[in-house]
C-alpha positions in Angstrom: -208.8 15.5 76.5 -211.3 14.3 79.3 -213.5 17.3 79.9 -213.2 18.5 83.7 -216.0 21.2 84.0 -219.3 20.1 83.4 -221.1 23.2 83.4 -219.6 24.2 80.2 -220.3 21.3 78.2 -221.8 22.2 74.8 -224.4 19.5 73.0 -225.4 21.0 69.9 -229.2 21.7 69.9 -229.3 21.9 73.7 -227.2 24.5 75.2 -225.3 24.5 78.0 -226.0 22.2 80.9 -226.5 24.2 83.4 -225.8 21.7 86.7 -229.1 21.9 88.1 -232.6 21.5 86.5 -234.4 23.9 84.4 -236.3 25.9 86.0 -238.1 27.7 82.7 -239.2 25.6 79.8 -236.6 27.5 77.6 -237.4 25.0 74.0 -240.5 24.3 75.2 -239.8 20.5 76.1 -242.1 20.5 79.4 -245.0 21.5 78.1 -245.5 18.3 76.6 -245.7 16.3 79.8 -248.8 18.7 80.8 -252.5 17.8 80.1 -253.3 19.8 76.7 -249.5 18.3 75.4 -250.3 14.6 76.0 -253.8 14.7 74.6 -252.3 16.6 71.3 -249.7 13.6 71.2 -252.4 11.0 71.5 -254.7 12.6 69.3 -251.8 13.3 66.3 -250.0 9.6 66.7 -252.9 7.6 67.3 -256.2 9.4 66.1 -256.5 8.3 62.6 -254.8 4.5 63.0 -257.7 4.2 66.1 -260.1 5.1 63.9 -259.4 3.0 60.9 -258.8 0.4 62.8 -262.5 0.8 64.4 -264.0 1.5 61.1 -262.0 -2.5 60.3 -264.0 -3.8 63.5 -266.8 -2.8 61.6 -266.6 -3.8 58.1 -267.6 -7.6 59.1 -270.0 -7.2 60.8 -272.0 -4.7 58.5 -272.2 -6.6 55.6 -269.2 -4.9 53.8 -267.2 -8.5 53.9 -269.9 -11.1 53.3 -267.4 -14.4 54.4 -269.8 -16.9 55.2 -271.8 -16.2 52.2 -269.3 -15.7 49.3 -266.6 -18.3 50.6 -268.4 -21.0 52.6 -265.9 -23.7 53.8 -268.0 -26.8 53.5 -266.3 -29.7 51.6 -267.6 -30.9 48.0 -268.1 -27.2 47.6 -266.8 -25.7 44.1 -263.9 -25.1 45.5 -262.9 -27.1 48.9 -262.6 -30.6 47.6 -261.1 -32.0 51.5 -261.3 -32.6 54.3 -258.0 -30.5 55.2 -259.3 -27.4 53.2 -262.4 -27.0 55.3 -260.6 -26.7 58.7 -257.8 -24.9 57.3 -260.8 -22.3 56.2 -262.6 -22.4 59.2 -259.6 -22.0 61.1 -258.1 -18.9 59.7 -261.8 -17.4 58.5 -261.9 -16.4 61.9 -259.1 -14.0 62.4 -260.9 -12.1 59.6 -263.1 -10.4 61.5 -261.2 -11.0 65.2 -257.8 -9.1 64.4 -259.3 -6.0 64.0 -260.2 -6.2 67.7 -257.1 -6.9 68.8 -255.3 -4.3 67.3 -257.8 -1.9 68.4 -257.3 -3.1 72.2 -253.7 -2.9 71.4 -253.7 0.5 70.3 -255.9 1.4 73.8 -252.8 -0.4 75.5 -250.1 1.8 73.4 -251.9 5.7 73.6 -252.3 4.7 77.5 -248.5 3.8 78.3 -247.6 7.0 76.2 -250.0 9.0 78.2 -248.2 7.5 81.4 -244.6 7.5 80.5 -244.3 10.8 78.4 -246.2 12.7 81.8 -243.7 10.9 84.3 -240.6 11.9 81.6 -241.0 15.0 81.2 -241.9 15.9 85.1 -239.1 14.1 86.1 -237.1 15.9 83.8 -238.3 19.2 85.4 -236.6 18.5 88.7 -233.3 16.9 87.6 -234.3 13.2 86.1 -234.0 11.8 82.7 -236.0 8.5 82.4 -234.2 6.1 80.3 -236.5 3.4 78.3 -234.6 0.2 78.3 -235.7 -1.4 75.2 -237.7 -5.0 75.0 -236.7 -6.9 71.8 -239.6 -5.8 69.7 -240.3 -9.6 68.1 -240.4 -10.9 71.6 -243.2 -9.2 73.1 -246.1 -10.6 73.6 -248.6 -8.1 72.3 -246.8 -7.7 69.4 -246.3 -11.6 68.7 -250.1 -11.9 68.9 -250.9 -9.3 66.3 -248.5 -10.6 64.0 -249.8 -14.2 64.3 -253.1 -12.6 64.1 -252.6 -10.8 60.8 -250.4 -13.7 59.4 -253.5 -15.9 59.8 -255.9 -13.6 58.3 -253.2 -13.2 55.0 -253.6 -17.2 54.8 -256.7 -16.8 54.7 -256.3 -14.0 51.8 -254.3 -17.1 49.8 -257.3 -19.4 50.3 -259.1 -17.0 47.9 -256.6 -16.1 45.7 -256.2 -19.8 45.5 -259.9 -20.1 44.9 -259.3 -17.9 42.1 -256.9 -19.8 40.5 -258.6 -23.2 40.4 -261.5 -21.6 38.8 -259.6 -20.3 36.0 -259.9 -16.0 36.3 -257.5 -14.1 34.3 -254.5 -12.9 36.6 -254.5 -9.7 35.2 -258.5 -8.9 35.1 -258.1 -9.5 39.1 -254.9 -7.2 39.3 -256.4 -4.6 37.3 -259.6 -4.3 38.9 -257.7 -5.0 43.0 -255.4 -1.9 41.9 -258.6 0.2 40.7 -260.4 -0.3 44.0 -257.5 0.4 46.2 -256.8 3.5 44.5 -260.7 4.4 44.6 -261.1 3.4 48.3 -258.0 5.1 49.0 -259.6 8.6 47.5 -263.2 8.4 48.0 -264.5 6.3 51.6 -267.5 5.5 50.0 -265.7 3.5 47.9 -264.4 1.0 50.4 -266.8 -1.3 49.8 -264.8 -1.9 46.6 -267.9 -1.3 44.4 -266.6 1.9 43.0 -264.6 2.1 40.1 -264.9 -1.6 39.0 -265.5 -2.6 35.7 -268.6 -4.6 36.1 -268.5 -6.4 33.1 -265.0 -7.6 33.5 -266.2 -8.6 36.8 -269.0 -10.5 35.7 -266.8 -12.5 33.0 -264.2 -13.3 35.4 -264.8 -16.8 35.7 -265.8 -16.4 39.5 -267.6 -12.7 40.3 -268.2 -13.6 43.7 -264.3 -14.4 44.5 -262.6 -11.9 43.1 -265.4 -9.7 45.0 -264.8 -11.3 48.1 -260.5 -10.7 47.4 -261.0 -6.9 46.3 -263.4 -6.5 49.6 -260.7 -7.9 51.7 -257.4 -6.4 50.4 -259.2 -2.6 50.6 -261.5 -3.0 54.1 -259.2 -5.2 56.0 -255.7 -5.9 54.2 -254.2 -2.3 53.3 -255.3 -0.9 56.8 -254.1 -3.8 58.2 -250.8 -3.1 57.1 -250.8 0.6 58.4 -252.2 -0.4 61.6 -249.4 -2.5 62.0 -246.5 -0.3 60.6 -247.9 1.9 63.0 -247.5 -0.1 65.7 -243.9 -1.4 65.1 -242.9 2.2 64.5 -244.6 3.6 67.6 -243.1 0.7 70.3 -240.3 2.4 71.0 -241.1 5.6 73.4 -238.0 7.0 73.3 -238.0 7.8 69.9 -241.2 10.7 70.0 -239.2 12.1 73.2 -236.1 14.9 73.7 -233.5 12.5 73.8 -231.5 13.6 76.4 -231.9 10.4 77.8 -230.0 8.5 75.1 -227.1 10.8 75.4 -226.8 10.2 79.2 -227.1 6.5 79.1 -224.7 6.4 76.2 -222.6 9.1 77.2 -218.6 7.8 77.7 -217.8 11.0 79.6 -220.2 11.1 82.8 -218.8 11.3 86.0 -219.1 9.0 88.8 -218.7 9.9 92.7 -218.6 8.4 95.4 -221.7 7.2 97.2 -221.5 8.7 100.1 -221.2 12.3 98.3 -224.3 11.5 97.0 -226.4 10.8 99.9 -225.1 14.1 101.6 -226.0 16.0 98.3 -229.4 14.9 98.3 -229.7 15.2 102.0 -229.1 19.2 101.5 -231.8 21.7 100.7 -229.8 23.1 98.0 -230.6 22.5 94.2 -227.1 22.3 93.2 -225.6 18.9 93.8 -222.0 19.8 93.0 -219.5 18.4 95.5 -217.3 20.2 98.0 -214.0 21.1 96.1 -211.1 20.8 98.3 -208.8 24.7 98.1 -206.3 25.0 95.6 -208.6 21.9 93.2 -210.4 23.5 90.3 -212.6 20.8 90.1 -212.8 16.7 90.8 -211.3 14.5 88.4 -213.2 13.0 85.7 -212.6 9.5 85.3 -214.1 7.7 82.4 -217.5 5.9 82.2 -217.3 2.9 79.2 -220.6 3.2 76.9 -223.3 0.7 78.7 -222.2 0.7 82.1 -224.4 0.3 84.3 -223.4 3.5 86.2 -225.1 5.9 87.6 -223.9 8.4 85.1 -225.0 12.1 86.1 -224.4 15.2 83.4 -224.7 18.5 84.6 -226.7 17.6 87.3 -229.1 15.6 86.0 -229.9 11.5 87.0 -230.5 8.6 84.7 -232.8 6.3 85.6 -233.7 3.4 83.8 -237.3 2.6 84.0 -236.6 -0.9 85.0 -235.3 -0.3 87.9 -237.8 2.5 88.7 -240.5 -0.1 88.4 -239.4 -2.3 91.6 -238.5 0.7 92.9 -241.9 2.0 93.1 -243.4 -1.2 94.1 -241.1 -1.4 97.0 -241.3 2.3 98.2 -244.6 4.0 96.7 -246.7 3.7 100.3 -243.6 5.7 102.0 -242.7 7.9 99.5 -246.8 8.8 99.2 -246.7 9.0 102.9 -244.0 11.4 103.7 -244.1 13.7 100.8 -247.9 14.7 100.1 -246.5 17.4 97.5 -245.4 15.9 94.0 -242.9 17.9 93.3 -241.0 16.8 96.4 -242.1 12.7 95.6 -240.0 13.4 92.3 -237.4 14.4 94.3 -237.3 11.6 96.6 -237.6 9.0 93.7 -234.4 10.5 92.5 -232.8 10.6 96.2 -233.5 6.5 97.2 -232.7 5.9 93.3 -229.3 6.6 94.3 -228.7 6.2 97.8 -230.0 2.6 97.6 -228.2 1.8 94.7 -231.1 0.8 92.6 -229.0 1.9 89.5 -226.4 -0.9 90.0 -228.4 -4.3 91.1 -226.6 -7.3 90.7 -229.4 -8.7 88.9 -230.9 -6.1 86.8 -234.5 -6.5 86.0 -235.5 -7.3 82.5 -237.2 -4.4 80.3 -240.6 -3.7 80.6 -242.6 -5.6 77.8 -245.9 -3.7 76.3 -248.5 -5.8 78.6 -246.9 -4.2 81.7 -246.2 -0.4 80.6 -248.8 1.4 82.7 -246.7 0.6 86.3 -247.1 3.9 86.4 -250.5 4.7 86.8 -250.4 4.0 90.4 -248.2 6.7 91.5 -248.9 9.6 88.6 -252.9 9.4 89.7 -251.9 9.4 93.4 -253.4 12.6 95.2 -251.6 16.0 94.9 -251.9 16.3 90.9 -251.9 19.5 90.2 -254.8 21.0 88.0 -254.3 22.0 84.3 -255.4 25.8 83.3 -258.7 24.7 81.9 -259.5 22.7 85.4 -258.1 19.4 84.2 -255.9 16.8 86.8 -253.8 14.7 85.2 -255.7 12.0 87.4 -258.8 12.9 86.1 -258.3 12.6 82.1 -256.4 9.2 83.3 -259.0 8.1 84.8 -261.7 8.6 81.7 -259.4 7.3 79.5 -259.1 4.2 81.6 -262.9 3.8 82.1 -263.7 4.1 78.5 -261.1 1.6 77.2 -262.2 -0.9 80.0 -265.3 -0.4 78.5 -264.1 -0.9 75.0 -262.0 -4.2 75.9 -264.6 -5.6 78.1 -267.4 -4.9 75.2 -264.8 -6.7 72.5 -264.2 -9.5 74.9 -267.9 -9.7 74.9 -268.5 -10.4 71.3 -265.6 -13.1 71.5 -267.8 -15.1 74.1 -270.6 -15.0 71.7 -268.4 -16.0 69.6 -267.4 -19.1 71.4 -271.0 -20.0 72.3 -272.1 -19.8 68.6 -269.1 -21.8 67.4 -269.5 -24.5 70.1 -273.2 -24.6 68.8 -272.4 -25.4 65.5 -269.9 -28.1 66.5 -272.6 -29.8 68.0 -275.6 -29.8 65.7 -273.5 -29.0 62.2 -269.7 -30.7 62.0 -266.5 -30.8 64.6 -264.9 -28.6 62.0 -266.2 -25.5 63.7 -264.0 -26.0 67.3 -261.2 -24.9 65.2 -263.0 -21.6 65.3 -262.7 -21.2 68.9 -258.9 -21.7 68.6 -258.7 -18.3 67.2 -261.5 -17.1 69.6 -260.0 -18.4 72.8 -256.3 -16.4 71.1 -258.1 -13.2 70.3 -260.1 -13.7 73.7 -256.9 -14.1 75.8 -254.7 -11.2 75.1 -257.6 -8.6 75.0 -258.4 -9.8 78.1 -254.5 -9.4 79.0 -255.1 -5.6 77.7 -258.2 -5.5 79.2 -256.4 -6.6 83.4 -253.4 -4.5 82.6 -256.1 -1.2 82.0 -258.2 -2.4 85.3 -255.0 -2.4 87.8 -253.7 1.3 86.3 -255.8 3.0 89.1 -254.2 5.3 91.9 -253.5 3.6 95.2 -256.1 2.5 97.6 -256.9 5.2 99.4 -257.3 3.7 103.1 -254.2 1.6 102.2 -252.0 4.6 101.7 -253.4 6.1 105.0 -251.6 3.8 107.0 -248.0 4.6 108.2 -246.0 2.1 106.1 -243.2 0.3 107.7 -239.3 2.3 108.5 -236.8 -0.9 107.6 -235.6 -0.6 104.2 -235.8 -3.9 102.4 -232.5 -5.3 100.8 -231.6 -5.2 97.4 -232.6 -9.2 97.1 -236.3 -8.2 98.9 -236.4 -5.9 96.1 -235.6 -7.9 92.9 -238.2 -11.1 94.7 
C-alpha cells in the first residue's frame, strides 16, 4: 500500500520524519560535525594506525632493520648466485623502508577528507540535506592501488629471505617457533620490537644462518604485522559512509520517495518558509505518491529532506562557489542555497553524471567549508582554523617525506655511477613512492579557502548550462 503521508513515516531507530529539518540535536547526531566531534573522530579512528605507522617510518632508519648489512644483494654472495637475484633484491629492498611513508601520507590524505566530509554532512544535514557518498570501486583507486603495490613489493622482498633461509639449510620449525615468540613478545611488551626479546639465543645461533632469520623476525614484527593493520585499516576506513548516521543510504535507496514537479520546487525554495510541503488543492488529503525504482537517479526527497550526491555537489561548487560566497555572507544561508540551485538546476539528473570522487580528490571541499563566516567553537576554535593547522602540518609532513625520497634518488644515482647499474632499479621504487606522496602532498596544498580578493569581485549573473558544467 504506497504510503501517502510522509510526515508519519516510521524508520525504526529514527523517529518520525518530521517534514522539515531538525532544529534540536534530539540523538545527538550534530554534534559530531562540530570542532570537539571531528577531532574525537580523528583521534579514535586514526590515532594509533598514525602512530604505528610513524613508529614503521622509523624502524629503518634507526638501526632496528639493518638491510644493507644483514642481506647485501651483491652477486657471488652466499646467497645471490645471479645476475637476476641482485636486481630483483635491489629492486624490492627499497619499498622496505619507502612504504611506510606512503601509508603515512595516505593516512594524512584519509583523517583530512574525514575531517572535510563528516563537517559538510552533518551541517548540511542540519538545514534539510543528506549528502550521499557515491562509492569509487575500492581496487581502482589510485591511492589505494599504490599501497598495495607498495606492500606487495616489500612481501617479495620478505620471500627473498625466507628463501635465503631455505638455501642455507635452517630448520623450518626453529624459524617458526622463534617468528611466533617474537610476535607475541613485540605484541605485549614495545621494547620488544626489535625482536630481541624472547628469543632463544642459542637456537638462534645454531640455526644454520643467525643473521637471516634475524633479519626475517625483524621484518615480520617492525614492518610486516603493522603493515597488515595499517592496511586493514585503510580498506576498512575508505568508505565514509559507513562511520556516518545513515540516513543517506536509506534516501538514496529508498523505493517510496516522492517526486514533484520542478517548478513546485523552485517556488518552494523561493519562499521564506521552512516547510517545503506543496499547496494541496481543497477536498485532496494529500498529492499522490508515485513510485521511485531503487537507483534512480531522482531527486528523491523524504520528509523534507534532499539527497545530494557528492558528485554532483562537486561541479556544483566549482561552477557556483564565487556566487554563492558572494550573495550569502552567512553559512547557514550558503547551505541553503547549495540545496536551492541543487535542485532548481537539476544537478541531481545530468545526462552525464560525473564519476565518484576517488581518494586523491576528497578534500573539494576545503574551499568552501574554510570560506569566511565559520562560526567559532565554545573553546574559541573555527572550523577554518583547526583546518588550516592540520593542513600546514601535513604539508609539512609530505613535503619532509618527499624530501628524504630525493635523497634517496641522489644516493641511488650515485651508486649507479661509481658501484654497478643495478642500483637504478632503486629509483624505480623511489620515483613510485615519490610520485603519489607528492600526489597527497598537491591535493593537501589546493585545500585552502578561496582567494580572498578573488571572491571580492562580483562574479558573473548568466547561469552556465548543464554541458558548461560537466566540461
Amino acid at each position: 500500500m504506497p504510503l501517502t503521508n510522509l510526515k508519519d513515516v516510521q524508520i525504526p531507530g529514527y523517529g518520525t520524519i518530521s517534514g522539515e529539518p531538525p532544529k534540536v540535536d534530539k540523538f545527538g547526531w550534530l554534534k559530531r560535525g562540530h570542532v570537539t566531534g571531528l577531532l574525537q573522530h580523528v583521534g579514535a579512528q586514526y590515532g594509533p594506525v598514525i602512530a604505528l605507522s610513524f613508529y614503521m617510518c622509523l624502524a629503518p632508519f634507526f638501526g632496528a632493520v639493518r638491510i644493507d648489512k644483514q642481506f647485501p644483494c651483491e652477486v657471488g654472495s652466499k646467497y645471490i648466485k645471479t645476475q637476476f637475484g641482485a636486481a630483483i633484491c635491489e629492486y624490492t629492498k627499497t619499498y622496505v623502508w619507502s612504504f611506510p611513508q606512503l601509508g603515512f601520507a595516505s593516512l594524512l590524505l584519509l583523517a583530512g577528507r574525514d575531517i572535510l566530509q563528516m563537517r559538510f554532512y552533518y551541517f548540511m544535514l542540519k538545514h534539510g540535506g543528506v549528502v550521499s557518498f557515491m562509492q569509487f570501486p575500492l581496487l581502482r583507486d589510485s591511492i589505494v592501488i599504490a599501497n598495495i603495490w607498495a606492500f606487495a613489493h616489500f612481501w617479495l622482498f620478505v620471500g627473498l629471505v625466507i628463501l635465503r633461509l631455505f638455501t642455507s639449510g635452517i630448520d623450518p620449525q626453529i624459524a617458526m617457533e622463534q617468528a611466533a615468540k617474537a610476535a607475541v613478545a613485540a605484541a605485549g611488551n614495545i621494547n620488544a620490537r626489535r625482536g630481541l626479546v624472547g628469543l632463544d639465543h642459542d637456537q638462534l645461533a645454531n640455526s644454520g644462518d643467525p643473521q637471516g632469520l634475524q633479519l626475517l623476525i625483524q621484518l615480520l614484527v617492525l614492518l610486516g604485522i603493522p603493515g597488515v593493520l595499517f592496511m586493514m585499516k585503510l580498506l576498512s576506513a575508505y568508505y565514509l559512509e559507513r562511520t556516518l548516521v545513515p540516513l543517506s543510504e536509506y534516501i538514496r535507496d529508498s523505493t517510496t520517495g516522492v517526486e514533484q514537479a520542478k517548478g513546485f520546487h523552485a517556488a518552494a525554495f523561493e519562499s521564506d518558509e521552512d516547510d517545503a510541503s506543496p499547496e494541496v488543492p481543497e477536498g485532496q488529503d494529500e498529492p499522490p505518491t508515485p513510485r521511485v525504482e531503487r537507483g534512480s537517479s531522482a531527486w528523491t526527497p523524504v520528509g523534507g529532506l534532499v539527497s545530494l550526491k557528492d558528485n554532483c555537489l562537486k561541479p556544483l561548487l566549482d561552477t557556483h562557489l564565487e556566487s554563492i560566497l558572494h550573495e550569502h555572507k552567512d553559512k547557514k544561508s550558503c547551505y541553503k542555497e547549495i540545496t536551492k540551485v541543487y535542485v532548481n538546476q537539476g544537478w541531481y539528473k545530468l545526462s552525464n553524471e560525473p564519476h565518484a570522487i576517488e581518494l586523491c580528490d576528497s578534500l573539494w571541499l576545503a574551499p568552501f567549508m574554510c570560506a569566511p563566516g565559520t562560526p567559532m567553537s565554545k573553546f574559541g576554535w573555527s572550523f577554518s582554523n583547526v583546518w588550516n593547522l592540520y593542513r600546514r602540518i601535513g604539508l609539512l609532513i609530505c613535503g619532509f617525506l618527499l624530501f628524504i625520497q630525493v635523497c634517496s634518488m641522489v644516493i641511488d644515482v650515485h651508486r649507479t655511477l661509481n658501484e654497478h647499474a643495478r642500483c637504478s632499479l632503486n629509483l624505480v621504487g623511489e620515483i613510485f613512492n615519490a610520485y603519489f606522496i607528492g600526489l597527497i602532498w598537491q591535493s593537501l596544498y589546493v585545500a585552502h579557502a578561496p582567494d580572498p580578493e578573488k571572491s571580492l569581485e562580483t562574479p558573473p549573473k548568466d547561469e552556465p548550462t548543464e554541458e558548461a558544467a560537466m566540461a
